[in-house]
FIKOLZA-1660 file (N, C-alpha, C; in steps of 0.1 Angstrom, whole numbers, plus 5000, padded with zeros to 4 digits):
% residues 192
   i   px   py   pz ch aa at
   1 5008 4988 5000  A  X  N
   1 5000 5000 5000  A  X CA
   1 5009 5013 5000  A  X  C
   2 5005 5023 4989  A  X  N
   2 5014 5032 4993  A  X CA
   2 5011 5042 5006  A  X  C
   3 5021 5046 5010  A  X  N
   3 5014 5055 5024  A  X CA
   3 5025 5070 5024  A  X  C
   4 5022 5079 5030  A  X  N
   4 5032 5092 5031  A  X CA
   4 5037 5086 5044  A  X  C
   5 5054 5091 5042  A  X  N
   5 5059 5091 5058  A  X CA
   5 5050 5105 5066  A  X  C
   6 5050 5097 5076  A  X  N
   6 5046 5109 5089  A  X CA
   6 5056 5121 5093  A  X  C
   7 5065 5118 5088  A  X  N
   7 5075 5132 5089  A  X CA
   7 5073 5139 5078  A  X  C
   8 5066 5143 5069  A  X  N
   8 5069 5145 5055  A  X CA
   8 5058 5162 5059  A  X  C
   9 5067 5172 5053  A  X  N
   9 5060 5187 5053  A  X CA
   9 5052 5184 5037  A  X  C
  10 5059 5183 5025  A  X  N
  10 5057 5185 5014  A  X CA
  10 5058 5172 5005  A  X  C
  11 5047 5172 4997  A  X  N
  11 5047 5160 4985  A  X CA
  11 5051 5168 4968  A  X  C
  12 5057 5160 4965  A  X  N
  12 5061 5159 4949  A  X CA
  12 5059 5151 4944  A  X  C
  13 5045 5152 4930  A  X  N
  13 5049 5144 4918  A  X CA
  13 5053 5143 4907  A  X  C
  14 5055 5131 4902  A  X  N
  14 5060 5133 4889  A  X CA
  14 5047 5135 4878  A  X  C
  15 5043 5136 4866  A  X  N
  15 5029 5138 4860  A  X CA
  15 5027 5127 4854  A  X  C
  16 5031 5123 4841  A  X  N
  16 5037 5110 4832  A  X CA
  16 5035 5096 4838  A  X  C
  17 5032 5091 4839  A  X  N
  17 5036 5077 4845  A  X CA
  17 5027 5074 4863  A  X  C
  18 5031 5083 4866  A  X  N
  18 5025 5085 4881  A  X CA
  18 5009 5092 4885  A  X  C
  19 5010 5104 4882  A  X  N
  19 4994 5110 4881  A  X CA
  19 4986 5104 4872  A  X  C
  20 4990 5105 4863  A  X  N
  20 4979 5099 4846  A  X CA
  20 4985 5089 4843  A  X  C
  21 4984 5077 4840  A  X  N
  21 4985 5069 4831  A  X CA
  21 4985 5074 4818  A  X  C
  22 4995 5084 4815  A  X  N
  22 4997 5087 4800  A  X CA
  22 5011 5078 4791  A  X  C
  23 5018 5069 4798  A  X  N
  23 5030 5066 4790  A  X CA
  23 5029 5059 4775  A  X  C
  24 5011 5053 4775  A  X  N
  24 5015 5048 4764  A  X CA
  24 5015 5057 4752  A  X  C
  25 5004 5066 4758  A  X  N
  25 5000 5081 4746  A  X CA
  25 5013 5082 4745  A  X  C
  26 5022 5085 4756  A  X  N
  26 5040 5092 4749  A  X CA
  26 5048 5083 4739  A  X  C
  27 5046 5067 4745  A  X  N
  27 5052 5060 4737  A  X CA
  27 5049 5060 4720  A  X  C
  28 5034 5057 4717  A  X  N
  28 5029 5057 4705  A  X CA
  28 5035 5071 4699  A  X  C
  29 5031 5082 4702  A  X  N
  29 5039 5093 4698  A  X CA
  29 5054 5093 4693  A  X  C
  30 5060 5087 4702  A  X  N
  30 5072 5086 4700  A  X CA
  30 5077 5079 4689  A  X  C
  31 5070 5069 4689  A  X  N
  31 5070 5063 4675  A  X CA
  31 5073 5064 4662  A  X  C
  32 5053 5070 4663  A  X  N
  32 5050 5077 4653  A  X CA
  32 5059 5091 4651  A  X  C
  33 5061 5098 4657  A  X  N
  33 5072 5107 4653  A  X CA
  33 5087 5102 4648  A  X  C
  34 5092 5097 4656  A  X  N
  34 5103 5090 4649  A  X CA
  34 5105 5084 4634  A  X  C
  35 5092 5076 4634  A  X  N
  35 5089 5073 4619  A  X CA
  35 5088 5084 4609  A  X  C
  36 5083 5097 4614  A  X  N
  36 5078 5107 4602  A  X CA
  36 5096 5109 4598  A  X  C
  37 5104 5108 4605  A  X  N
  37 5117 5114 4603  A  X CA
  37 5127 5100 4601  A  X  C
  38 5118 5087 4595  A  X  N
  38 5128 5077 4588  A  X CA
  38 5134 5068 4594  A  X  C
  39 5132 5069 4612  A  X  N
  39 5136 5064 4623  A  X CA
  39 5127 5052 4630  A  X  C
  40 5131 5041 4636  A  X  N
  40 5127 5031 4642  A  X CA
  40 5133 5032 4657  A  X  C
  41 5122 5034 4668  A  X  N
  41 5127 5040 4680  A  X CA
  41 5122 5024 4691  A  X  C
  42 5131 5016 4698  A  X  N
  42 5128 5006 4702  A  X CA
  42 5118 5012 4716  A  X  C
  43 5109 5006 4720  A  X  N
  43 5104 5008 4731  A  X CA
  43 5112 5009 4748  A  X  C
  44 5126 4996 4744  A  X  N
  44 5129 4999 4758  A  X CA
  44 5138 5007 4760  A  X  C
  45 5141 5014 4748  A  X  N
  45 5150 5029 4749  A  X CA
  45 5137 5038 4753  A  X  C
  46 5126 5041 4756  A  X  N
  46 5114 5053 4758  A  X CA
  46 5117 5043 4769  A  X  C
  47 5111 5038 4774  A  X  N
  47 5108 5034 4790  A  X CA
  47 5123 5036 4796  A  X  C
  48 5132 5038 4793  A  X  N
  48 5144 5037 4800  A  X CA
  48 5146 5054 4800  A  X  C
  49 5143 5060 4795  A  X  N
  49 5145 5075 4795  A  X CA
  49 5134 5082 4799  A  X  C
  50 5123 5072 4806  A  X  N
  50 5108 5083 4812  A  X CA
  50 5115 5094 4823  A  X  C
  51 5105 5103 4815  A  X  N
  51 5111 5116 4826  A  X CA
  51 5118 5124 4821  A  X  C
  52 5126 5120 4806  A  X  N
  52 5135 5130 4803  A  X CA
  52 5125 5138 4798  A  X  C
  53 5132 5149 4791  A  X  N
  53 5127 5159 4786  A  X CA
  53 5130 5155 4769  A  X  C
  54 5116 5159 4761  A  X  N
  54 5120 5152 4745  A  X CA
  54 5134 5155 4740  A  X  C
  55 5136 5168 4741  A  X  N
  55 5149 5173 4729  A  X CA
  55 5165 5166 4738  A  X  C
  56 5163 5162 4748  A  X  N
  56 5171 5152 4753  A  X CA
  56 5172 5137 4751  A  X  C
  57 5164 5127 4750  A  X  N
  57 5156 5121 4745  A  X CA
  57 5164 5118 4731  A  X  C
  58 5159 5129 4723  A  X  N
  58 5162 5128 4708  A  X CA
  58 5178 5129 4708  A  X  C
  59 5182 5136 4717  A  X  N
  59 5197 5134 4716  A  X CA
  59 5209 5122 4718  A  X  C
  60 5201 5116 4730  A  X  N
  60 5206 5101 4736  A  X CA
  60 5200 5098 4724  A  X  C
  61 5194 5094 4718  A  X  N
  61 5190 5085 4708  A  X CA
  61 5202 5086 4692  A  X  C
  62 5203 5100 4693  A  X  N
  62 5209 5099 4676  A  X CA
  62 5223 5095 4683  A  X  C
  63 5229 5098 4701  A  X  N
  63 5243 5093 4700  A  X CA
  63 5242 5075 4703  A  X  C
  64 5231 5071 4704  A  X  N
  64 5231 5056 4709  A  X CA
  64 5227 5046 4694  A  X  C
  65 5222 5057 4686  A  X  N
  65 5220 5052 4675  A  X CA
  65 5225 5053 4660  A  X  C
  66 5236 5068 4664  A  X  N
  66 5242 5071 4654  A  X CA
  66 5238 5078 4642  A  X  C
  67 5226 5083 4647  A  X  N
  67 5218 5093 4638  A  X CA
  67 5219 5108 4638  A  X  C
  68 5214 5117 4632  A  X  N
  68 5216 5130 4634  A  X CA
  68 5202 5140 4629  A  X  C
  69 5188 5133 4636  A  X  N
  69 5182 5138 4638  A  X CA
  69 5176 5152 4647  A  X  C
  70 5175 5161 4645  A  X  N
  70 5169 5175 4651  A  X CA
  70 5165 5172 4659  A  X  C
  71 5170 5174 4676  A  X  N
  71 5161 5171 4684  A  X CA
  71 5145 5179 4691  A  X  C
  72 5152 5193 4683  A  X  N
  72 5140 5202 4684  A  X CA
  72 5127 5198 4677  A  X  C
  73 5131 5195 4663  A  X  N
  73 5123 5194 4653  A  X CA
  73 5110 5177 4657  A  X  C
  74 5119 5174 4661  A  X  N
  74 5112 5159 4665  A  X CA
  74 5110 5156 4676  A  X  C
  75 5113 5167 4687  A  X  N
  75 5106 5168 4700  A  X CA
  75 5092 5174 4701  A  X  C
  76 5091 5187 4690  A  X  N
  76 5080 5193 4684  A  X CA
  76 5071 5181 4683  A  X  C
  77 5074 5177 4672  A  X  N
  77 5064 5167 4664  A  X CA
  77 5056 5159 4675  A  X  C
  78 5069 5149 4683  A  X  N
  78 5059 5142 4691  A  X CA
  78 5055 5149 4702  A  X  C
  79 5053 5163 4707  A  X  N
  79 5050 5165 4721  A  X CA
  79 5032 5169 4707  A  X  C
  80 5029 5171 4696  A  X  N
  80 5023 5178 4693  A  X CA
  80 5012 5167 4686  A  X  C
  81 5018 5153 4692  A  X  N
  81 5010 5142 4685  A  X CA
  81 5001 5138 4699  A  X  C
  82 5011 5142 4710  A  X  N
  82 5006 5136 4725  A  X CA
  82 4996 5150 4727  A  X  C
  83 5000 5163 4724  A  X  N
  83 4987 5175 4729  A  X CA
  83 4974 5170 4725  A  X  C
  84 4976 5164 4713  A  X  N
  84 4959 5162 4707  A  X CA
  84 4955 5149 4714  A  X  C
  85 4958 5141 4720  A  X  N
  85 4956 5128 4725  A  X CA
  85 4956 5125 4737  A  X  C
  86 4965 5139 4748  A  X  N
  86 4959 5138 4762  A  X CA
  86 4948 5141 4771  A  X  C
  87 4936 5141 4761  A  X  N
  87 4926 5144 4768  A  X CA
  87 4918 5129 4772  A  X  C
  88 4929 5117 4766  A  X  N
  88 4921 5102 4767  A  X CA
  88 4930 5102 4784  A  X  C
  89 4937 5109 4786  A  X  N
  89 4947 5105 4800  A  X CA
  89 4937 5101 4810  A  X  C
  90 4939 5091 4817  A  X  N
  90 4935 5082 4831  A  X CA
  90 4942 5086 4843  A  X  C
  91 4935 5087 4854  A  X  N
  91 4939 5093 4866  A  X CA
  91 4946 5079 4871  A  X  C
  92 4960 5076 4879  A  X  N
  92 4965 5064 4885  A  X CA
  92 4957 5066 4894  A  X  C
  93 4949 5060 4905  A  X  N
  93 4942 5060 4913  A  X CA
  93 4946 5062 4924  A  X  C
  94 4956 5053 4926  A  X  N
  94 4962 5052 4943  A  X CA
  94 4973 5065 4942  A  X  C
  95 4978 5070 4933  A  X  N
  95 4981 5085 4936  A  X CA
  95 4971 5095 4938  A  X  C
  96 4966 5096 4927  A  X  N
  96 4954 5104 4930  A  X CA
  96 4945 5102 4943  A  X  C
  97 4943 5094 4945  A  X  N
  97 4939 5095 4959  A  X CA
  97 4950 5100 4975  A  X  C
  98 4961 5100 4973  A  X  N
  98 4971 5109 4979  A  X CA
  98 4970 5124 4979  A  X  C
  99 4968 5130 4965  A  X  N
  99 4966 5141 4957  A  X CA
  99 4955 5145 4973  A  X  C
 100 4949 5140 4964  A  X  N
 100 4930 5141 4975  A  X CA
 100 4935 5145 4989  A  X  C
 101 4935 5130 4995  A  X  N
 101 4939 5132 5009  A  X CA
 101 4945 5145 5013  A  X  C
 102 4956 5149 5007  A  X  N
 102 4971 5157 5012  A  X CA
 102 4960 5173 5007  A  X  C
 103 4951 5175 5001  A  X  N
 103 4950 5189 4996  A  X CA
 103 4947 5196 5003  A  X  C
 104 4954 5207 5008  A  X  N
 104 4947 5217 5013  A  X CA
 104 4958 5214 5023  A  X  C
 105 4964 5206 5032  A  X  N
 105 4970 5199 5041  A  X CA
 105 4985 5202 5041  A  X  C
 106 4994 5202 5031  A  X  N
 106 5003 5200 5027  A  X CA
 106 5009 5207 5015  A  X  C
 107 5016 5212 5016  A  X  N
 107 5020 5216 5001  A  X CA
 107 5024 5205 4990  A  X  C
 108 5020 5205 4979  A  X  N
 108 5023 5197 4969  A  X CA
 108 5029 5203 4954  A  X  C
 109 5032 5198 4948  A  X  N
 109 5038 5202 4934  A  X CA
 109 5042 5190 4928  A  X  C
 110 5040 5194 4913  A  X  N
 110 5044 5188 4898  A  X CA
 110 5056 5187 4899  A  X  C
 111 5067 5178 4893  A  X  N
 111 5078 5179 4887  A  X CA
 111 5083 5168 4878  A  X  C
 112 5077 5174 4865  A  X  N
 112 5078 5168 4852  A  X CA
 112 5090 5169 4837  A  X  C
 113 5097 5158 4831  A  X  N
 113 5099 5162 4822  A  X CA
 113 5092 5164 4808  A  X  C
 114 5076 5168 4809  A  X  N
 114 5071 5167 4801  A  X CA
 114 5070 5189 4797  A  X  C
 115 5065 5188 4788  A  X  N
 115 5061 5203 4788  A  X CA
 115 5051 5208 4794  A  X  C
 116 5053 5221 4796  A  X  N
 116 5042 5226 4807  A  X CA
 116 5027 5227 4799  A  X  C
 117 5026 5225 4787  A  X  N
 117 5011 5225 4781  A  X CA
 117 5009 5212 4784  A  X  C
 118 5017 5201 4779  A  X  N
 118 5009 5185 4784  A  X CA
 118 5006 5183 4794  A  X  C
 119 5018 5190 4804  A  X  N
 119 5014 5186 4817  A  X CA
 119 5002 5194 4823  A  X  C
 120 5000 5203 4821  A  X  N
 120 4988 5209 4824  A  X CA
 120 4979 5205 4818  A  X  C
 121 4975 5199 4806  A  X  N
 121 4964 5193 4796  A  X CA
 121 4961 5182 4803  A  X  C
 122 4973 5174 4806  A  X  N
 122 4970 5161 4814  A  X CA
 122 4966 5161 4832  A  X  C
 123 4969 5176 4835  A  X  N
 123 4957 5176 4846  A  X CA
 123 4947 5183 4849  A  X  C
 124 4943 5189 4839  A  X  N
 124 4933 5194 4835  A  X CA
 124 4923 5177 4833  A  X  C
 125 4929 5172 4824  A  X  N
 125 4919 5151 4819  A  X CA
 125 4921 5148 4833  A  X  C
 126 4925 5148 4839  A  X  N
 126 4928 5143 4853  A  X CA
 126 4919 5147 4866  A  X  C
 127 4914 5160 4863  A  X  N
 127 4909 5164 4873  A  X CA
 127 4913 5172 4886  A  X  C
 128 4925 5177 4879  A  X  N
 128 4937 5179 4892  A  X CA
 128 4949 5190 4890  A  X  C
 129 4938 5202 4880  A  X  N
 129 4947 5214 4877  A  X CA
 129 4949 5223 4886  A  X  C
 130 4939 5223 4893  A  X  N
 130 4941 5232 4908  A  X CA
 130 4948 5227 4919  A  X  C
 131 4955 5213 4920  A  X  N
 131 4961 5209 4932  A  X CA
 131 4974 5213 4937  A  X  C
 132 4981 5218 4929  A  X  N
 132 4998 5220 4932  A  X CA
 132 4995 5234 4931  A  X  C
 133 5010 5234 4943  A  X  N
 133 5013 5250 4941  A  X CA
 133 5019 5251 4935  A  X  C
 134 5028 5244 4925  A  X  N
 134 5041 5245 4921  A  X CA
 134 5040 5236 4908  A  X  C
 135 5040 5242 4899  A  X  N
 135 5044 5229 4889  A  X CA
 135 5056 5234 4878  A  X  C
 136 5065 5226 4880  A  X  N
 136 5080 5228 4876  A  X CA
 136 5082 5218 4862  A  X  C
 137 5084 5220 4849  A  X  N
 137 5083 5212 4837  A  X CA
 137 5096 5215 4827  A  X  C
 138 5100 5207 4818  A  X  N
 138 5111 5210 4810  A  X CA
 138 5107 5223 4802  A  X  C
 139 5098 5233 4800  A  X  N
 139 5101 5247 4796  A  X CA
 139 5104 5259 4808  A  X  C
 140 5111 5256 4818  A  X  N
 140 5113 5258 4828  A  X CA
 140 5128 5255 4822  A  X  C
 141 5137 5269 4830  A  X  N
 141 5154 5268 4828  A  X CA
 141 5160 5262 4842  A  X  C
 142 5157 5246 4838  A  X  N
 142 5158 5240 4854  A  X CA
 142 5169 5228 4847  A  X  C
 143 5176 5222 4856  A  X  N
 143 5184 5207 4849  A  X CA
 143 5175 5198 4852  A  X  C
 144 5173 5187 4837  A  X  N
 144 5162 5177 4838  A  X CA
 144 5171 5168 4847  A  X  C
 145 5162 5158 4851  A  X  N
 145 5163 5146 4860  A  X CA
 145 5171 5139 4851  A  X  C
 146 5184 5130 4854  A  X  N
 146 5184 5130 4867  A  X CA
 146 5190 5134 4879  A  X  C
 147 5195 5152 4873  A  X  N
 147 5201 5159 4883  A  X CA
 147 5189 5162 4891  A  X  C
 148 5193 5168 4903  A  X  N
 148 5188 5169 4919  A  X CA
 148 5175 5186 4913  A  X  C
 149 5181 5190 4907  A  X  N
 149 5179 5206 4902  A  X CA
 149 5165 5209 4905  A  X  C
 150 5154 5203 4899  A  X  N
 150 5138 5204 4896  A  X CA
 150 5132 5202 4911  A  X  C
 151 5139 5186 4918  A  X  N
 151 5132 5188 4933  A  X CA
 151 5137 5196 4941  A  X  C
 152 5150 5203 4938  A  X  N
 152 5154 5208 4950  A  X CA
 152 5151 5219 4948  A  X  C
 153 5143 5226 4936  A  X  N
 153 5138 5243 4932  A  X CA
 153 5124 5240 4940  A  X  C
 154 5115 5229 4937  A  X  N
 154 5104 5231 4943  A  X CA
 154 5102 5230 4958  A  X  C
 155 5113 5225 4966  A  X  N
 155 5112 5221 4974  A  X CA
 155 5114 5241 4983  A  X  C
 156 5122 5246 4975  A  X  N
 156 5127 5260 4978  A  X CA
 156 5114 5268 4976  A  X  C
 157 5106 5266 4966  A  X  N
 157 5095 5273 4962  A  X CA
 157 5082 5270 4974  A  X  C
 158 5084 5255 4975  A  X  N
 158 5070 5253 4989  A  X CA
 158 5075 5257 4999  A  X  C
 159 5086 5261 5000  A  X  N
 159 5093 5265 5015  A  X CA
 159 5095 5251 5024  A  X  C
 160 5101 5242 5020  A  X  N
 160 5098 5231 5028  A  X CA
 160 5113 5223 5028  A  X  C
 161 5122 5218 5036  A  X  N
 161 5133 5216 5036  A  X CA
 161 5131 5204 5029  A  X  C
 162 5142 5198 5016  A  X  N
 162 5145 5190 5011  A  X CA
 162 5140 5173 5016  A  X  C
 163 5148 5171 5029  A  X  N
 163 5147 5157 5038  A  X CA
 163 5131 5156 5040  A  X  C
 164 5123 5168 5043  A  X  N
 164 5109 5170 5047  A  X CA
 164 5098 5164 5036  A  X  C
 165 5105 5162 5023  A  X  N
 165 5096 5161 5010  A  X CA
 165 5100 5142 5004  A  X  C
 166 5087 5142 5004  A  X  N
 166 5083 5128 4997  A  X CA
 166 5082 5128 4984  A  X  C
 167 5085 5121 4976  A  X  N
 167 5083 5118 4958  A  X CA
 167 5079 5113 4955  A  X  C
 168 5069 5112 4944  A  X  N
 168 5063 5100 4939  A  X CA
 168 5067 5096 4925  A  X  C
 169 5077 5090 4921  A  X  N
 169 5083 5090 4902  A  X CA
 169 5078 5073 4905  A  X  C
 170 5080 5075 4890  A  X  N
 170 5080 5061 4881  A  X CA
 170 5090 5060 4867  A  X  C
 171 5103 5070 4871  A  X  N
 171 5112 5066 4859  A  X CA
 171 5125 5066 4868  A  X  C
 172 5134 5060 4864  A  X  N
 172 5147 5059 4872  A  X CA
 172 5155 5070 4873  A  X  C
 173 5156 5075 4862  A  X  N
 173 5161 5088 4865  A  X CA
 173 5156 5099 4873  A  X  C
 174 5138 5098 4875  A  X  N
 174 5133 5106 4882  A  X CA
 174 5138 5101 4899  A  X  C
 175 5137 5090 4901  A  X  N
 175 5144 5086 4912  A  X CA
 175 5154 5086 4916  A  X  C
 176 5164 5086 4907  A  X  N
 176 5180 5092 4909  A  X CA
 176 5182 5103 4913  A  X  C
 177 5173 5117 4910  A  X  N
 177 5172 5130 4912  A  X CA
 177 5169 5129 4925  A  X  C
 178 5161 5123 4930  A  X  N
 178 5153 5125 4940  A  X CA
 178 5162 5119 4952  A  X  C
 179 5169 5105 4950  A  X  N
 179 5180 5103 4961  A  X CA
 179 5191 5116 4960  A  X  C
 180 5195 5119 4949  A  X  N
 180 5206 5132 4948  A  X CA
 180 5200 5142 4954  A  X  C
 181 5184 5148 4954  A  X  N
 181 5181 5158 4963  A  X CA
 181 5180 5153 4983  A  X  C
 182 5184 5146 4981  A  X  N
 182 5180 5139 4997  A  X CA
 182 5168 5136 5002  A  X  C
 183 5155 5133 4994  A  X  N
 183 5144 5130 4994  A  X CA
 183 5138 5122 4994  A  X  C
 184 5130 5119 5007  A  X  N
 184 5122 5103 5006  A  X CA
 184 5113 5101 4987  A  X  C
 185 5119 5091 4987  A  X  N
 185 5112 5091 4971  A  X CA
 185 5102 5074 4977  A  X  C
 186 5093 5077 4968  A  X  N
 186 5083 5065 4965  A  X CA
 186 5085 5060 4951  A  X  C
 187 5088 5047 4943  A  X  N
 187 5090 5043 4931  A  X CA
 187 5072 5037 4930  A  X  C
 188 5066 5042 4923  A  X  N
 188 5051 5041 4923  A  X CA
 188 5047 5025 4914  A  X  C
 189 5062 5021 4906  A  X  N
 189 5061 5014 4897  A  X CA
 189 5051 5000 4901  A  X  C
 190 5052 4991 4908  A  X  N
 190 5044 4982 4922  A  X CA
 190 5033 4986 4924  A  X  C
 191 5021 5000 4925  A  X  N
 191 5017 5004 4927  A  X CA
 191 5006 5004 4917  A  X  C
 192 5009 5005 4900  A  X  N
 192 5002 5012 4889  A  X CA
 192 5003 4997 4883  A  X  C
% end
Protein backbone atom coordinates (compact mmCIF):
# COMPACT_ATOMS: atom_id res chain seq x y z
CA UNK A 1 0.00 0.00 0.00
CA UNK A 2 1.36 3.21 -0.70
CA UNK A 3 1.45 5.48 2.38
CA UNK A 4 3.22 9.20 3.07
CA UNK A 5 5.93 9.13 5.77
CA UNK A 6 4.56 10.87 8.88
CA UNK A 7 7.54 13.23 8.93
CA UNK A 8 6.88 14.52 5.54
CA UNK A 9 6.00 18.67 5.31
CA UNK A 10 5.71 18.54 1.44
CA UNK A 11 4.66 16.02 -1.47
CA UNK A 12 6.07 15.95 -5.11
CA UNK A 13 4.90 14.35 -8.25
CA UNK A 14 6.02 13.30 -11.09
CA UNK A 15 2.93 13.79 -13.98
CA UNK A 16 3.73 11.03 -16.78
CA UNK A 17 3.59 7.66 -15.51
CA UNK A 18 2.49 8.49 -11.93
CA UNK A 19 -0.59 11.03 -11.92
CA UNK A 20 -2.10 9.94 -15.38
CA UNK A 21 -1.48 6.87 -16.93
CA UNK A 22 -0.28 8.73 -20.02
CA UNK A 23 2.96 6.65 -21.02
CA UNK A 24 1.52 4.75 -23.56
CA UNK A 25 -0.03 8.10 -25.44
CA UNK A 26 4.04 9.23 -25.13
CA UNK A 27 5.24 6.01 -26.35
CA UNK A 28 2.86 5.73 -29.47
CA UNK A 29 3.87 9.27 -30.24
CA UNK A 30 7.19 8.62 -30.02
CA UNK A 31 6.96 6.28 -32.55
CA UNK A 32 5.00 7.68 -34.68
CA UNK A 33 7.18 10.72 -34.74
CA UNK A 34 10.26 9.01 -35.09
CA UNK A 35 8.85 7.28 -38.06
CA UNK A 36 7.83 10.72 -39.85
CA UNK A 37 11.69 11.35 -39.71
CA UNK A 38 12.76 7.71 -41.20
CA UNK A 39 13.58 6.42 -37.71
CA UNK A 40 12.69 3.15 -35.78
CA UNK A 41 12.72 4.01 -31.98
CA UNK A 42 12.77 0.63 -29.78
CA UNK A 43 10.42 0.77 -26.88
CA UNK A 44 12.94 -0.06 -24.17
CA UNK A 45 14.98 2.85 -25.07
CA UNK A 46 11.43 5.28 -24.22
CA UNK A 47 10.75 3.40 -21.05
CA UNK A 48 14.41 3.66 -20.01
CA UNK A 49 14.50 7.51 -20.47
CA UNK A 50 10.79 8.26 -18.78
CA UNK A 51 11.07 11.61 -17.35
CA UNK A 52 13.50 13.01 -19.68
CA UNK A 53 12.74 15.90 -21.41
CA UNK A 54 11.95 15.25 -25.46
CA UNK A 55 14.92 17.34 -27.07
CA UNK A 56 17.11 15.22 -24.69
CA UNK A 57 15.59 12.11 -25.49
CA UNK A 58 16.20 12.77 -29.21
CA UNK A 59 19.75 13.41 -28.43
CA UNK A 60 20.58 10.11 -26.41
CA UNK A 61 18.97 8.49 -29.24
CA UNK A 62 20.94 9.89 -32.35
CA UNK A 63 24.30 9.33 -29.97
CA UNK A 64 23.15 5.62 -29.12
CA UNK A 65 21.99 5.22 -32.55
CA UNK A 66 24.24 7.08 -34.63
CA UNK A 67 21.77 9.25 -36.19
CA UNK A 68 21.55 13.02 -36.65
CA UNK A 69 18.18 13.79 -36.17
CA UNK A 70 16.94 17.54 -34.92
CA UNK A 71 16.15 17.06 -31.56
CA UNK A 72 13.95 20.20 -31.57
CA UNK A 73 12.30 19.40 -34.74
CA UNK A 74 11.24 15.93 -33.46
CA UNK A 75 10.60 16.78 -29.97
CA UNK A 76 7.99 19.27 -31.55
CA UNK A 77 6.41 16.69 -33.65
CA UNK A 78 5.89 14.16 -30.86
CA UNK A 79 4.97 16.52 -27.90
CA UNK A 80 2.27 17.85 -30.67
CA UNK A 81 1.03 14.24 -31.52
CA UNK A 82 0.59 13.63 -27.49
CA UNK A 83 -1.32 17.50 -27.09
CA UNK A 84 -4.07 16.21 -29.31
CA UNK A 85 -4.41 12.76 -27.46
CA UNK A 86 -4.09 13.77 -23.78
CA UNK A 87 -7.37 14.37 -23.24
CA UNK A 88 -7.92 10.19 -23.30
CA UNK A 89 -5.31 10.52 -20.03
CA UNK A 90 -6.53 8.16 -16.94
CA UNK A 91 -6.12 9.30 -13.44
CA UNK A 92 -3.53 6.40 -11.52
CA UNK A 93 -5.82 6.04 -8.73
CA UNK A 94 -3.81 5.22 -5.66
CA UNK A 95 -1.94 8.54 -6.44
CA UNK A 96 -4.56 10.39 -7.04
CA UNK A 97 -6.11 9.54 -4.12
CA UNK A 98 -2.93 10.90 -2.08
CA UNK A 99 -3.38 14.10 -4.28
CA UNK A 100 -7.03 14.10 -2.48
CA UNK A 101 -6.12 13.16 0.95
CA UNK A 102 -2.94 15.75 1.15
CA UNK A 103 -4.95 18.87 -0.42
CA UNK A 104 -5.25 21.67 1.31
CA UNK A 105 -3.03 19.92 4.14
CA UNK A 106 0.27 19.98 2.74
CA UNK A 107 1.96 21.59 0.07
CA UNK A 108 2.26 19.73 -3.13
CA UNK A 109 3.80 20.24 -6.56
CA UNK A 110 4.41 18.77 -10.16
CA UNK A 111 7.81 17.86 -11.30
CA UNK A 112 7.76 16.83 -14.80
CA UNK A 113 9.87 16.25 -17.78
CA UNK A 114 7.07 16.68 -19.88
CA UNK A 115 6.10 20.26 -21.23
CA UNK A 116 4.16 22.55 -19.27
CA UNK A 117 1.07 22.46 -21.92
CA UNK A 118 0.91 18.51 -21.62
CA UNK A 119 1.43 18.63 -18.33
CA UNK A 120 -1.23 20.86 -17.56
CA UNK A 121 -3.56 19.30 -20.35
CA UNK A 122 -3.01 16.07 -18.56
CA UNK A 123 -4.29 17.59 -15.38
CA UNK A 124 -6.74 19.36 -16.52
CA UNK A 125 -8.07 15.14 -18.15
CA UNK A 126 -7.20 14.29 -14.72
CA UNK A 127 -9.05 16.38 -12.75
CA UNK A 128 -6.29 17.87 -10.81
CA UNK A 129 -5.26 21.41 -12.31
CA UNK A 130 -5.93 23.22 -9.18
CA UNK A 131 -3.91 20.86 -6.81
CA UNK A 132 -0.25 22.03 -6.84
CA UNK A 133 1.26 25.02 -5.91
CA UNK A 134 4.06 24.49 -7.89
CA UNK A 135 4.40 22.86 -11.14
CA UNK A 136 8.00 22.85 -12.45
CA UNK A 137 8.33 21.16 -16.32
CA UNK A 138 11.11 21.02 -19.02
CA UNK A 139 10.10 24.68 -20.43
CA UNK A 140 11.32 25.82 -17.20
CA UNK A 141 15.37 26.76 -17.20
CA UNK A 142 15.77 24.05 -14.57
CA UNK A 143 18.36 20.75 -15.11
CA UNK A 144 16.21 17.74 -16.19
CA UNK A 145 16.31 14.60 -13.98
CA UNK A 146 18.40 12.99 -13.30
CA UNK A 147 20.10 15.89 -11.71
CA UNK A 148 18.76 16.90 -8.07
CA UNK A 149 17.86 20.62 -9.84
CA UNK A 150 13.75 20.45 -10.42
CA UNK A 151 13.24 18.78 -6.72
CA UNK A 152 15.36 20.77 -4.97
CA UNK A 153 13.78 24.31 -6.80
CA UNK A 154 10.38 23.09 -5.73
CA UNK A 155 11.23 22.13 -2.60
CA UNK A 156 12.69 25.95 -2.19
CA UNK A 157 9.55 27.26 -3.82
CA UNK A 158 6.96 25.34 -1.11
CA UNK A 159 9.25 26.47 1.47
CA UNK A 160 9.79 23.08 2.84
CA UNK A 161 13.35 21.64 3.64
CA UNK A 162 14.50 19.00 1.10
CA UNK A 163 14.69 15.73 3.76
CA UNK A 164 10.89 17.04 4.71
CA UNK A 165 9.58 16.06 0.97
CA UNK A 166 8.32 12.80 -0.28
CA UNK A 167 8.34 11.82 -4.17
CA UNK A 168 6.35 10.05 -6.07
CA UNK A 169 8.26 8.97 -9.77
CA UNK A 170 8.01 6.13 -11.94
CA UNK A 171 11.24 6.55 -14.11
CA UNK A 172 14.72 5.88 -12.84
CA UNK A 173 16.08 8.83 -13.51
CA UNK A 174 13.31 10.64 -11.76
CA UNK A 175 14.37 8.56 -8.83
CA UNK A 176 18.02 9.19 -9.11
CA UNK A 177 17.22 12.95 -8.85
CA UNK A 178 15.28 12.46 -5.96
CA UNK A 179 18.00 10.32 -3.91
CA UNK A 180 20.62 13.16 -5.23
CA UNK A 181 18.09 15.76 -3.68
CA UNK A 182 18.01 13.93 -0.33
CA UNK A 183 14.42 13.04 -0.57
CA UNK A 184 12.16 10.34 0.61
CA UNK A 185 11.16 9.07 -2.87
CA UNK A 186 8.32 6.48 -3.53
CA UNK A 187 9.03 4.29 -6.89
CA UNK A 188 5.12 4.07 -7.72
CA UNK A 189 6.07 1.39 -10.27
CA UNK A 190 4.40 -1.79 -7.84
CA UNK A 191 1.66 0.45 -7.25
CA UNK A 192 0.22 1.21 -11.08
Amino acid sequence: MLEVSPKVAGLIFDCDGTLADTMPIHWQAWRTAFTMFSSDCPLEFLRELSGIPSETIVQIFNERFNRSLDPQVVAKAKNDIVKEKLHNAQPVIPIVNIVKAYYGKIPMAVASGGTRTNVINTLKAIGLESFFQVIITADDKIKPKPDPEIFLEIARRINVKPELCQVFEDGDAGIRAVQLAGMIVTDVRPFI
